[in-house]
KOLVOKE-410670 format. One record per atom (N, C-alpha, C): x, y, z. Coordinates in steps of 0.05 Angstrom, whole numbers, plus 5000, padded with zeros to 4 digits. Example, Ala and Ser with C-alpha at 12.3 -4.5 7.8 and 13.67 -1.06 7.14 Angstrom:
<zavos>
526448865156 524649105156 526449345156 525749555142 527349795143 525850015157 
</zavos>
This chain:
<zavos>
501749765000 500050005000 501850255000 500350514997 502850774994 502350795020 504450995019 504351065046 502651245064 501651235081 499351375088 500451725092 499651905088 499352175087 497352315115 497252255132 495652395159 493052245147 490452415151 488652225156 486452315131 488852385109 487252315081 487152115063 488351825081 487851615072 484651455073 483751555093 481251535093 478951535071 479651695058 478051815029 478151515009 479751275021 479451004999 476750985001 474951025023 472850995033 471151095021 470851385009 469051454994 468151374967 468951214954 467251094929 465150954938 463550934963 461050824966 459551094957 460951404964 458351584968 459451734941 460451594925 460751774892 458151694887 457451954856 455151934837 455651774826 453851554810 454351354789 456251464767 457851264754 458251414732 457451224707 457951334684 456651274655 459151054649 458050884640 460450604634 461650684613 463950534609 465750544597 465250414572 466050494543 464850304516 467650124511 468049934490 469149794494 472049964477 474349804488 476849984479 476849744461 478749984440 479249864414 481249604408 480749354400 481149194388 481348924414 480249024437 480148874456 476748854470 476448934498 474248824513 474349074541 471749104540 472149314566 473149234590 473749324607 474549174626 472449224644 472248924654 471148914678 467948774661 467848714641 466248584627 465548344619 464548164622 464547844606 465247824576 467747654575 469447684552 467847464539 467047554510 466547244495 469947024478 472047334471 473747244461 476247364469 479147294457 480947414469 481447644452 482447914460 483248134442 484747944419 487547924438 489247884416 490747714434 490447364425 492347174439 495647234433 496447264398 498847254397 500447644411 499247804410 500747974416 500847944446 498847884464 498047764494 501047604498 501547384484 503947074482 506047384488 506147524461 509347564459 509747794472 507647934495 507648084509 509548024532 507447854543 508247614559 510947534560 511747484532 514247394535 516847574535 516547834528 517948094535 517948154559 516348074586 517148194608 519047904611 520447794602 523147584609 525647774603 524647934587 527548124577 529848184605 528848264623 531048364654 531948114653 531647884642 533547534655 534047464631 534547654615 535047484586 537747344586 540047434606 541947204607 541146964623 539947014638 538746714654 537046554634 536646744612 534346554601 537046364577 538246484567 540446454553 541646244573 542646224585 543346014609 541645734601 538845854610 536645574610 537245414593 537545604561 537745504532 539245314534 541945454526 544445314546 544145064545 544245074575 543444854591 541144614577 539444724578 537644584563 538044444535 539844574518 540644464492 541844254498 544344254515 546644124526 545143834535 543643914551 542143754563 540543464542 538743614528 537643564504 539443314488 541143494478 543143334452 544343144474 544643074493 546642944506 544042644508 542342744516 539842534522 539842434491 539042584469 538542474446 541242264434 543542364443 545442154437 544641884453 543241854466 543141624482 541441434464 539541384448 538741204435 540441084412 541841374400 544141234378 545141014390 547341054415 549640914424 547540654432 545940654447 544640494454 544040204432 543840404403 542540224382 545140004372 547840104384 551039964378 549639674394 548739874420 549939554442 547039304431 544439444419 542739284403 544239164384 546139234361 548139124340 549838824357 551038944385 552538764389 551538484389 547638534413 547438294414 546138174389 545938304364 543938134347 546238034331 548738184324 551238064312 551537824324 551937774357 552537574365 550937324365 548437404360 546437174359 546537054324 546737314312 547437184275 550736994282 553137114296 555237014290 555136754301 553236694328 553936394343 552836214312 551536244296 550336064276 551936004248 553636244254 555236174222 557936004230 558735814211 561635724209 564635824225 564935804249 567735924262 570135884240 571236174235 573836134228 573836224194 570736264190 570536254155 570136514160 571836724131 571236974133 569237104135 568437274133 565237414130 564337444102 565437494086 565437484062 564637274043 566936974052 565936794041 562336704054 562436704076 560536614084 557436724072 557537054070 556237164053 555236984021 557537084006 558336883977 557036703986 558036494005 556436204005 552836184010 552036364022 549536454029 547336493998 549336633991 547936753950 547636513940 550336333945 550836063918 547835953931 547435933958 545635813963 542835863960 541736083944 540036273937 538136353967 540036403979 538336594015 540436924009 539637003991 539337233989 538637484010 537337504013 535337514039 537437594067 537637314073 539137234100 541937324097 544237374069 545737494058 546037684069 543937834052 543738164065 542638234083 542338034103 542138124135 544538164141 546037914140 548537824141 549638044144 550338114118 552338294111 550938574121 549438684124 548639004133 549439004162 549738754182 548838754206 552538784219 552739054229 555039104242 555938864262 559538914264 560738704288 560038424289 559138304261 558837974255 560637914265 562637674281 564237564273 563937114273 563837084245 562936764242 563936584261 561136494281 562736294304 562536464326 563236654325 563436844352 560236914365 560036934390 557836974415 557137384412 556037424425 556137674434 558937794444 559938024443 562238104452 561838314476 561838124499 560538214526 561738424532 565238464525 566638734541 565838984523 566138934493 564439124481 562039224490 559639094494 557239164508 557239264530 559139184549 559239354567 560339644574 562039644549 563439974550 560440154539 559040054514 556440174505 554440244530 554340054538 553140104565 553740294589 556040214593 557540534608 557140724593 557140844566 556841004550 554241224551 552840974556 549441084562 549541154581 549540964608 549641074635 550741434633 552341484629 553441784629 552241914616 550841814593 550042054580 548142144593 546341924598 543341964612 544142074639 546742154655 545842114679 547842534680 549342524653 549542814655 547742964641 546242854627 543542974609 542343094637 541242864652 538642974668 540143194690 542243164696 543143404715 543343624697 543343694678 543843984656 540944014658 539043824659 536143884652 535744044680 535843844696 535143974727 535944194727 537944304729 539644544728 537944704703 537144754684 535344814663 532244924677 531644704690 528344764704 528844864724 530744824743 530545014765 531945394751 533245424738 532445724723 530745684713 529745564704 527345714689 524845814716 524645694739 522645624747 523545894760 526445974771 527046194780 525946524761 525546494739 525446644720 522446644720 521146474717 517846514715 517346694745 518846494771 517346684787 517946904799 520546984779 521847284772 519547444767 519447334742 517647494718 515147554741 513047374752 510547444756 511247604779 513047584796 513447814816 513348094808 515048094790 514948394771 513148454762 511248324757 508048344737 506748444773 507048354792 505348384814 506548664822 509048644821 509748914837 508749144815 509049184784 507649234773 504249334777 503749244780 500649174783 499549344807 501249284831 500449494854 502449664859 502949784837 504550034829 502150264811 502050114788 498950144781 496350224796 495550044804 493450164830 493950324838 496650394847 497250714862 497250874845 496750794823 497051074804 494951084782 493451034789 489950974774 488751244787 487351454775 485551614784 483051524799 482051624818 479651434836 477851464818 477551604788 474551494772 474351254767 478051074759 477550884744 476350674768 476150684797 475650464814 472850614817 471650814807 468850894815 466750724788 468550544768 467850484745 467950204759 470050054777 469949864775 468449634799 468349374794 467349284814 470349144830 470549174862 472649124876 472648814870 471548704869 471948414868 473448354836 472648464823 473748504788 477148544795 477348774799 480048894794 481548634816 480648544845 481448404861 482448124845 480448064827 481247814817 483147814792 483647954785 485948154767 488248104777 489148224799 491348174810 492247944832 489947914836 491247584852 490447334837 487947204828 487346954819 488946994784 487747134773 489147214741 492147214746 493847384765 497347314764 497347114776 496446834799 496746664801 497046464784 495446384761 494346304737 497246324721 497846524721 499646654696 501846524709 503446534740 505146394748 506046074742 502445934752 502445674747 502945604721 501545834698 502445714667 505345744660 505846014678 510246044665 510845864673 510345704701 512945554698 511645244691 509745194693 509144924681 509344804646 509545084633 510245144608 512345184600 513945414618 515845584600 517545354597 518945254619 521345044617 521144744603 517744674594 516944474580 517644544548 515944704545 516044784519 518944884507 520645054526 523945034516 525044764511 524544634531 525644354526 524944194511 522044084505 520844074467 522144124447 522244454446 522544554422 525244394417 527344464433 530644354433 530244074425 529043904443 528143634440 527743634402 525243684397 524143674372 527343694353 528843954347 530344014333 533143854336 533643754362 535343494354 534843284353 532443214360 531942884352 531942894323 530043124299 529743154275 533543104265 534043194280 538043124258 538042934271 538442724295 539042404290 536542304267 534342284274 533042174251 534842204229 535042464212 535742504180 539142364185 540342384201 542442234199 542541894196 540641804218 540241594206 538841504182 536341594174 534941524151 533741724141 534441844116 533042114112 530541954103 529341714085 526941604081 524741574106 525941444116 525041354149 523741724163 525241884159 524742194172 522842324152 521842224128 519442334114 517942264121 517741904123 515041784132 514041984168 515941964179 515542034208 513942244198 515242414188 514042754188 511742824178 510242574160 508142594150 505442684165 506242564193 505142584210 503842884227 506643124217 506443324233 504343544226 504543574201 502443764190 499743634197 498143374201 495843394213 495343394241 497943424253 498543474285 497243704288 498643894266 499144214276 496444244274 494944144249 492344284233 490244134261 489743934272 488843844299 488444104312 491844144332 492244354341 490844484343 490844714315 491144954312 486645014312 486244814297 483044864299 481844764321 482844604342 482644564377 482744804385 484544864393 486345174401 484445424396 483845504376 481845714357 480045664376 477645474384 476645444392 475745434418 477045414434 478445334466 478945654477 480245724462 481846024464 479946224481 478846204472 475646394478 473846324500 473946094499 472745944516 473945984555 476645964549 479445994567 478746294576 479046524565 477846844564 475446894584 473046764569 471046724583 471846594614 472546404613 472646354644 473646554671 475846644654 476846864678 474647024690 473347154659 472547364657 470047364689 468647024678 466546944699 467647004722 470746904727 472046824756 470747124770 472547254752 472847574759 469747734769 467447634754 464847684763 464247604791 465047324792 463947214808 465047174834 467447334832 468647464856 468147604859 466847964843 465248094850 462948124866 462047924856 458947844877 458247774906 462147514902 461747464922 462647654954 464547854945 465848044955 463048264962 460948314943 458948494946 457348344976 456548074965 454848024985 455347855016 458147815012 459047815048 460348085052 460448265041 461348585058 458348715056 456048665049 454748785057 452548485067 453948425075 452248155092 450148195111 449748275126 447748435144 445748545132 445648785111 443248815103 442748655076 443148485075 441948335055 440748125079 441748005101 439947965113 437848045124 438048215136 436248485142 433748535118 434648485096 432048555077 431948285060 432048045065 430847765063 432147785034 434147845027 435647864997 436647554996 437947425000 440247175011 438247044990 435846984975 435746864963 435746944929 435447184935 435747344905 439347334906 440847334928 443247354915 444447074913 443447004926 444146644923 444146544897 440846594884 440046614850 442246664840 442746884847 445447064814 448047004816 448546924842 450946744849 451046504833 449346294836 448246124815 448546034793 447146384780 446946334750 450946404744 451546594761 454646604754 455946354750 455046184776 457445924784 456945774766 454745764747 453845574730 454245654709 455445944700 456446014680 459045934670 461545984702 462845904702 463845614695 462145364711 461945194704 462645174671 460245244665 459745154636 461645194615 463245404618 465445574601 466945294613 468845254637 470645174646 470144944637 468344714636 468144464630 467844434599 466744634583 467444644564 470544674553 472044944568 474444924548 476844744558 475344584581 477844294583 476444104572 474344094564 474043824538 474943934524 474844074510 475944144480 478444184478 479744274502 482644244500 484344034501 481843864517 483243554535 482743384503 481743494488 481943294458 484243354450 485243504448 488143484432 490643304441 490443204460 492342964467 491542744460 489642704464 489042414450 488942404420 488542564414 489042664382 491842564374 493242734381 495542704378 497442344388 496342294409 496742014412 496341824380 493541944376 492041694356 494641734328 494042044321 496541994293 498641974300 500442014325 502841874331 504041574325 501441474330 501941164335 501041074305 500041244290 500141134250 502341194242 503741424248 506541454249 509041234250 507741104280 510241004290 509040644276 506840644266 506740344250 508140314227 507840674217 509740674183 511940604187 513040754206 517040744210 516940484222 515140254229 516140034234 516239874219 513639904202 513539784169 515439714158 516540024148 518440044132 521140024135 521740084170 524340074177 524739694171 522439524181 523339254183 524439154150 523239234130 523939174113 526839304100 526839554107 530439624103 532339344113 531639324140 533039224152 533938834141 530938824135 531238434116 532638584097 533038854082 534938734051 537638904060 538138994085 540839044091 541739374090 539239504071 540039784083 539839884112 539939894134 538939964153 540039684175 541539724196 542239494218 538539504232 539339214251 537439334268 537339544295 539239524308 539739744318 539540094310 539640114280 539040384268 536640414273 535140104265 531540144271 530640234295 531640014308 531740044343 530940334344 534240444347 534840764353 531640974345 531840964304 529741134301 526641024309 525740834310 523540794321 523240914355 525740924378 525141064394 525141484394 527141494365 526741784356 524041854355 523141674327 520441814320 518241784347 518441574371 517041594385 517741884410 519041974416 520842164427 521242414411 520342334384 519542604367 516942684367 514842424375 511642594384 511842634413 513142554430 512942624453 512842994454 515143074454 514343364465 512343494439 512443364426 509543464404 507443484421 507143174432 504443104453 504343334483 507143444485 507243574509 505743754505 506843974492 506044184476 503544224475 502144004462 499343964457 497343954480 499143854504 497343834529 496944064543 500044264539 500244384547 498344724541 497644654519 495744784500 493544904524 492144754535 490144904561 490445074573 493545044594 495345184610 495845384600 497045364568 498745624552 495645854553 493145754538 490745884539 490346114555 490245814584 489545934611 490546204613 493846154616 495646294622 496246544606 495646514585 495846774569 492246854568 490246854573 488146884574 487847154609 489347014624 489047134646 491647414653 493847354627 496147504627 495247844604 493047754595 490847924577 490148164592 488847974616 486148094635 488648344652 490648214656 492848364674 493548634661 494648574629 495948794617 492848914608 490848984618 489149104605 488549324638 489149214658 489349344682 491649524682 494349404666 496349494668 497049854650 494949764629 494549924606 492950174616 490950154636 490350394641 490250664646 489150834639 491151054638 491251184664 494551334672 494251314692 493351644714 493551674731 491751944736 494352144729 493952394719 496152584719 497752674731 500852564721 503252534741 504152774751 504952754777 505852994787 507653204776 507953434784 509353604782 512553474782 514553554758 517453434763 518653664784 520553474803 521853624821 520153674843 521953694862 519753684901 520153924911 519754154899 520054414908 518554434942 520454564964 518254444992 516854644994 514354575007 512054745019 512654765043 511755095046 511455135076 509255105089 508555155110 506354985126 504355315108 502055105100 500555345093 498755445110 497655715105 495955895135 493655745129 493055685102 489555455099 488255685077 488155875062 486856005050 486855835012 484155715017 484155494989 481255794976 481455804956 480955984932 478755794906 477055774899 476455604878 476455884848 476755844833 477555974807 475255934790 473155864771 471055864759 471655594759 471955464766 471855184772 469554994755 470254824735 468054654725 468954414723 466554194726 467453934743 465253714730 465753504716 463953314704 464953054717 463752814722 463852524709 462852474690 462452554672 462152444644 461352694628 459352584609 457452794591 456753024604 454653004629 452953194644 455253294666 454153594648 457053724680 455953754703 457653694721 456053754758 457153964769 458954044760 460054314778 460554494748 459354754753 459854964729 461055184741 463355294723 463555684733 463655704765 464255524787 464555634814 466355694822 466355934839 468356104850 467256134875 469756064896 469056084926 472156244938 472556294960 474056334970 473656334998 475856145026 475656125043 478356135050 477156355075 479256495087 480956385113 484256335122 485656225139 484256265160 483055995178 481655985202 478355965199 477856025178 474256005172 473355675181 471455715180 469855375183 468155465158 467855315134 466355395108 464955075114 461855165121 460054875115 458554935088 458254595090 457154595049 454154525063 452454595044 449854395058 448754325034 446254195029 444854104997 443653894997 442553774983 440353614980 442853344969 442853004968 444552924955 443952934923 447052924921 447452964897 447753274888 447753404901 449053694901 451553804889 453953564905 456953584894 457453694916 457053694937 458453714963 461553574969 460153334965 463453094967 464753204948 464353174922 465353274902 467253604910 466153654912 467353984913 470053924935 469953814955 471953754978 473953504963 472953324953 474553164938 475853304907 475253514905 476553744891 478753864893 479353904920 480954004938 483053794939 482253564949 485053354957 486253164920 485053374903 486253264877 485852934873 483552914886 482352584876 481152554847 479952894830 479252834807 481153134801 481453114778 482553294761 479153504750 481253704744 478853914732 477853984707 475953994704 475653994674 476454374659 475854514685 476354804680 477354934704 478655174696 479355384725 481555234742 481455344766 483955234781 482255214812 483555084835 484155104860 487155274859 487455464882 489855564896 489855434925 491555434943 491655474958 494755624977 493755764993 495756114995 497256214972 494256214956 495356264929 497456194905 498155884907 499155664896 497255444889 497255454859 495055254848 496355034863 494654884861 494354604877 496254384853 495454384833 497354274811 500054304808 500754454823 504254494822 505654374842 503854294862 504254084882 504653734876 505053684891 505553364886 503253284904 501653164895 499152974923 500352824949 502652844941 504152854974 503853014995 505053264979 505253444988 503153595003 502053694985 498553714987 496753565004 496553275000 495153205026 496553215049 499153255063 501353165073 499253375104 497953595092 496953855100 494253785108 492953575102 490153625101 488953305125 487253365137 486253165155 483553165133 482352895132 479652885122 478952635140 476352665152 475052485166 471752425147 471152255141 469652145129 466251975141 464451965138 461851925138 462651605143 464151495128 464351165123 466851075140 466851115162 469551035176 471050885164 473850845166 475450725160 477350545181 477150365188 479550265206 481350105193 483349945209 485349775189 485049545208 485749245208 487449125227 490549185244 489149265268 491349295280 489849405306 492049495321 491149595350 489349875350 488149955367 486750205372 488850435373 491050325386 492350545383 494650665361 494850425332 495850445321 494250545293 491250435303 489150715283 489350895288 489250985315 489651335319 492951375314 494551335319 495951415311 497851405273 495551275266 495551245227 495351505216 494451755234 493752025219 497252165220 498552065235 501452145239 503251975253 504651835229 506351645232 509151755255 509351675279 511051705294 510251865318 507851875319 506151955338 507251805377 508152065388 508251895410 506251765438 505951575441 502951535454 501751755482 503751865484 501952135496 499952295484 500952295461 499152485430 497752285423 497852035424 495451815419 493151845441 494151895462 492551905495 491152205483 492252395484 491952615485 488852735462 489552655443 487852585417 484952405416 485952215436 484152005442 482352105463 483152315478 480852485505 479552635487 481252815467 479553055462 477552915441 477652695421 475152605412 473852375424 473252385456 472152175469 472151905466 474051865444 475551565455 475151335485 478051555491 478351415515 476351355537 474051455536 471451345551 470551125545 471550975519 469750705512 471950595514 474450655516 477950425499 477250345541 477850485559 478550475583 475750175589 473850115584 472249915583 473049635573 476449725554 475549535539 477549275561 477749065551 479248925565 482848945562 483248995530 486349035532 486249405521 484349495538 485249765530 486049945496 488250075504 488450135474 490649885456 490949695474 492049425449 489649315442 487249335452 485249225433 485349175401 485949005390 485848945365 483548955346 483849145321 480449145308 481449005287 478748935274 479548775244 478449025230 479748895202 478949115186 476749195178 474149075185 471449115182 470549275216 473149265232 471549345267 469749295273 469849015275 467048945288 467448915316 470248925325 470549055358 468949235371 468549525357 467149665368 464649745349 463749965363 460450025343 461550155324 460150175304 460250365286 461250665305 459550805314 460051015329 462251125340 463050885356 466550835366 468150865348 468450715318 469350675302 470651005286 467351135285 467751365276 469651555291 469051535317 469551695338 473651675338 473951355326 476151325329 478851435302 476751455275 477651635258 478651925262 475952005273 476052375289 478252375309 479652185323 482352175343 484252205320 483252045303 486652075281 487152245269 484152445266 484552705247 486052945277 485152825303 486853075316 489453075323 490152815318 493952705321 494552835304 493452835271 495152935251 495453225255 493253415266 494753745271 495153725241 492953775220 492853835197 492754115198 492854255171 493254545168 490654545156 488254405141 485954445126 484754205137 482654265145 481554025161 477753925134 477753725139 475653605123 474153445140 471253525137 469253285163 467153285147 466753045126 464252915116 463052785128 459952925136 457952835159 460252625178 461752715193 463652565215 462752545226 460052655248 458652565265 455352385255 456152285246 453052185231 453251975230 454351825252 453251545267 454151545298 454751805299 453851825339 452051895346 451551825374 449051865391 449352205393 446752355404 446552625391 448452755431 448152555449 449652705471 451852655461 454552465449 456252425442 456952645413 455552745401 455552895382 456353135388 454953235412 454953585422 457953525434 458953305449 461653315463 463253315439 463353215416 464553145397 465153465375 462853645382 462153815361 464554035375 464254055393 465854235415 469154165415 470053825413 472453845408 473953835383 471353835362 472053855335 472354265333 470854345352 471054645344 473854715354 474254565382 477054655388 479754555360 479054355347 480854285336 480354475300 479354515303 479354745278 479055045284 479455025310 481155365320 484355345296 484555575285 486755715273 486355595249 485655355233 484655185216 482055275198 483055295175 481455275160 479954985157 477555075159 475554785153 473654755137 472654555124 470954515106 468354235120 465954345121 464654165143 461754125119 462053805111 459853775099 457953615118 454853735113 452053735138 450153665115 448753435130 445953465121 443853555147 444953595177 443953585197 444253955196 443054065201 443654375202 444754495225 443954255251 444854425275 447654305278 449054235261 451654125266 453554445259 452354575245 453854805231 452655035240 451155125262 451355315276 453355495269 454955325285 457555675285 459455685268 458955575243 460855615214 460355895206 463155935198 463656195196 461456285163 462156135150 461056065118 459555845115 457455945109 455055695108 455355645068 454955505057 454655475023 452255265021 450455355016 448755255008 448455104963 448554864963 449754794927 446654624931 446554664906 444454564887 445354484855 444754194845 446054224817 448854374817 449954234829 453954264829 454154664832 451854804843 452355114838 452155144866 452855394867 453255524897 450555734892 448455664907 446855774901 445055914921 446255914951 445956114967 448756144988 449556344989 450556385009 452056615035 452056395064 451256665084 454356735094 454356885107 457757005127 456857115145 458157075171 456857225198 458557415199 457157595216 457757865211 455558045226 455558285238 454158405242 452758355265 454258155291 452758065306 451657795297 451457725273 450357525276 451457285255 450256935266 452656875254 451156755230 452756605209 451756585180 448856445178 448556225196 446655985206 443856265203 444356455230 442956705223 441656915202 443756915191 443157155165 442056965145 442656655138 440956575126 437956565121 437456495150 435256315163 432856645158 434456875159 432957085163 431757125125 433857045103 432057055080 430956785069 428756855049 427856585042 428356495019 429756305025 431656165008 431655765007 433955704993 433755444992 434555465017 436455545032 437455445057 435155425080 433555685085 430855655094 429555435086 429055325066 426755205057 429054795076 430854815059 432554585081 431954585111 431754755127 432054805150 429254725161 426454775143 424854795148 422854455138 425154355131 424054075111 426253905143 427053955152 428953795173 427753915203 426154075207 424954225236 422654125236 420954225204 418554235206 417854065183 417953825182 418453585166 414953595152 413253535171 410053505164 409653775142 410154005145 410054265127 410954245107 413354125100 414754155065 413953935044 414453975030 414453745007 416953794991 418153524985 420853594963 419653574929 421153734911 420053654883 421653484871 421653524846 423053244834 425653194837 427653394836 430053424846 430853364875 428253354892 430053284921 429453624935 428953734923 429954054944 426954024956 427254194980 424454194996 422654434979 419854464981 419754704980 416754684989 415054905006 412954975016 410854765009 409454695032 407554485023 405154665022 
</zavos>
């Protein structure tokens, strides 16, 4: 996570109380995000995307090769040599039968006169005859030692091969993760006001998991294949370039299998995530708001849509592993017509003497060891899908654009006096603008309350201020320094915002209050913790302020909860203070104690106090009454009396609010929500 800034971390919290916004259409030559995918944008540019974040290990990967070739050719020598020590014993079994002591030659000759032709040119093709002679056991046994080594330094080059590679895959997906929540920190809060948390959630953890399991269950298979494939193909053509046509006949209806499996599957693979990703949405929606879905007898309407998801899921997923799970057996079936030709044919080389049997031997375990990593490949085909299907979903998170980068260079700020300025200010989420042409100015030490009907742009206007959205027109200053020339470090570094939607973390009570200012010493935790009535409920508790909350606090009430935010906003000793309805889940005696040490804490402070309650803003210096994103009444005390006053005295929207919240039975609201005279 970044690092927290005093207690305008809080504000993660407000995308419950944003305006809807207008969805997103689909980006070009791909899939919106956060959508049910029917297909993949683009598998091959997705593959060789993929395969460019290997670039930082490209000598490790060069290594693997390496290694892996070495490896490879050393194993593939092992059937040749092997096919000698086959020669020795079938020489020896032809030589115990022929004449001791008669040349090879004549014995041949004598074989013709005898018209066994045939048996001749066994004779004679079949290496290390000697007439009369047994097997030549010390021979065989050096062949044999021969093998032993090869096979036994092959597989250590291999080992050594898979363990980089496996180091390198889980290189790579680390970098994709650190990536990723690097990203998140640098996403504007519209794009998470667009998204569903369970979506983006499954993005970066189930989708890069996925992508891990496919690098390395793949990457180091498929290197070793490919190598495999390209030296077994040179022993084959060394031994029999005839024998290596028949084999290969085989490959072009491998690939064409493949490739129209694959096509098909592809999409199917896409789709699944896409489901995953929904259906972690849902499930994230309906255990965090678990309670009132109990509360309003929902559990079976969401159970339903849960359902129809899991059964969506289902359906995609069991589909694209049949269809994928065909291509191995596929490949099995023409392997093995393959491997009947090269036996066919090899046997008959072998009766008229082109070809020993041991050559046969040898290539019949080639061509079978030449569909093997074919067959790998082929299996591997799901995984590769998977894996690049979910490496899609990532770079499309990754791709987003990101909010507008700070100012270059950290020019320092001085502590500012609090005097924030709004400039004709105009402000949209989408098409329909919500804030037009506003100009405010609030002066070092004021309390400026917003008030309005929802949907006004109250939040909005304060989330203005802490540069959560960019502007569509005009500027913010503050002590007459646009806000843009700042870094959002900087800038919030100054500002306390306490929020309507509390926020707690896991961890101790006293390590939430002290979250508004990192190095806070627990006297200023104590201290903080009296003046927003804390410590009246922590002193109850059993371990005091080590009380541990989870991140939902279901330790304490809501109320507590809140109460325990408002401690963190007075540790931090912000210079611009922010309180969205902060008291609007305490009890109304806890409120008035609360209202009084919130007044002491925005003594010298500029403050910004958004109310739907009217008597919370009494003694604000600047009352702003907004309607439709405008500032469309507003009072200043003065004259004896204070703004709450000079309002209430004309009739106005603020009156008519005041009078829809006192005198509730009297008003009627119209279609917009504003009250007005019944």
């Amino acid at each position: 996570m970044s690092e927290p800034t005093t207690t305008s971390d809080e504000a993660t919290a407000a995308a419950s109380r944003r305006p809807p916004q207008p969805p997103r259409g689909p980006r070009p030559g791909g899939h919106s995000f956060g959508q049910p995918v029917e297909k993949a944008g683009n598998f091959g540019v997705s593959a060789r995307r993929l395969l460019g974040r290997l670039a930082p290990y490209r000598a490790r990967v060069v290594l693997a090769v390496l290694l892996s070739i070495a490896g490879v050719v050393l194993g593939t020598l092992g059937p040749r040599v092997l096919g000698r020590a086959t020669d020795y014993v079938f020489a020896g079994f032809i030589g115990r039968r022929l004449p001791a002591g008669v040349p090879l030659d004549e014995v041949v000759a004598d074989l013709r006169a005898q018209g066994q032709d045939t048996y001749a040119d066994l004779v004679e093709g079949t290496p290390h005859v000697v007439p009369g002679q047994g097997v030549d056991v010390e021979a065989l046994g050096g062949v044999i030692l021969q093998v032993v080594a090869l096979y036994a330094v092959a597989a250590l080059l291999t080992w050594v091969s898979v363990r980089v590679v496996n180091r390198i895959s889980m290189w790579t997906v680390r970098d994709l993760r650190a990536d990723a929540e690097e990203q998140l920190h640098q996403l504007p809060l519209s794009f998470f006001d667009k998204q569903p948390r369970g979506e983006v959630l499954s993005r970066v953890t189930n989708d890069l998991d996925n992508v891990q399991q496919s690098l390395q269950q793949t990457f180091g298979q498929l290197l070793g294949s490919l190598v495999t494939v390209v030296a077994i193909l040179a022993m084959m053509l060394w031994i029999s370039p005839v024998l290596t046509v028949i084999a290969l006949l085989t490959i072009p209806v491998s690939v064409v299998i493949t490739a129209l499996i694959a096509k098909r599957s592809q999409k199917l693979f896409t789709a699944q995530w896409a489901h995953t990703g929904t259906l972690n949405g849902q499930v994230e929606e309906a255990f965090t708001g678990h309670e009132l879905v109990t509360v309003f007898g929902r559990r079976e309407e969401i159970s339903a849509a849960m359902r129809r998801t899991n059964d969506q899921l289902f359906d995609v997923t069991w589909r694209a592993q049949f269809i994928s799970g065909i291509i191995m057996p596929a490949m099995f079936f023409v392997g093995n017509l393959g491997y009947v030709l090269v036996a066919v044919v090899g046997g008959l080389r072998v009766a008229n003497g082109t070809l020993s049997l041991g050559d046969v031997q040898a290539f019949i375990q080639y061509s079978r060891q030449f569909t093997q990593p074919v067959t790998q490949v082929a299996s591997m085909a799901n995984l590769l899908q998977s894996g690049v299907a979910s490496a899609e979903r990532v770079f499309e998170l990754l791709d987003e654009p990101r909010q507008v980068p700070d100012p270059s260079g950290d020019a320092p700020v001085e502590a500012p006096r609090g005097r924030i300025e709004f400039e004709d200010v105009s402000f949209s989420y989408g098409a329909e603008p919500l804030i037009e042409d506003l100009s405010l100015v609030a002066e070092p030490g004021q309390t400026v309350a917003i008030v309005g009907p929802t949907g006004a742009g109250k939040t909005t206007l304060v989330n203005l201020i802490m540069r959560f959205y960019e502007l569509d027109g005009g500027r913010i200053t503050l002590d007459g320094r646009d806000i843009t020339t700042m870094t959002r470090r900087q800038l919030r570094a100054h500002i306390g915002m306490v929020l309507q939607d509390a926020w707690v973390f896991e961890g101790s009570i006293r390590d939430n209050i002290a979250y508004g200012r990192p190095g806070a010493t627990d006297a200023e935790v104590r201290a903080a913790a009296e003046a927003a009535y804390v410590d009246r409920f922590v002193q109850h508790l059993p371990d005091g302020y080590d009380t541990v909350l989870d991140d939902e606090g279901s330790t304490v009430s809501v109320g507590e909860k809140q109460l325990i935010t408002i401690a963190r906003a007075f540790v931090a000793q912000p210079s611009l203070l922010i309180l969205d309805e902060a008291t609007s889940s305490v009890d109304t005696r806890t409120e008035l104690l609360v209202q009084e040490a919130m007044a002491r804490l925005r003594a010298d402070r500029t403050s910004f106090v958004i109310a739907h309650r009217l008597s919370t803003i009494r003694d604000a210096d600047v009352i702003l009454v907004m309607e439709h994103g405008r500032i469309v009444q507003q009072g200043r005390s003065g004259a004896g009396r204070s703004a709450h006053e000079v309002l209430l005295a004309s009739d106005g929207a603020y009156r008519r609010l005041h009078d829809a919240q006192f005198r509730g039975a009297a008003v009627e609201v119209d279609e917009q929500g504003a009250p007005t005279p019944a």
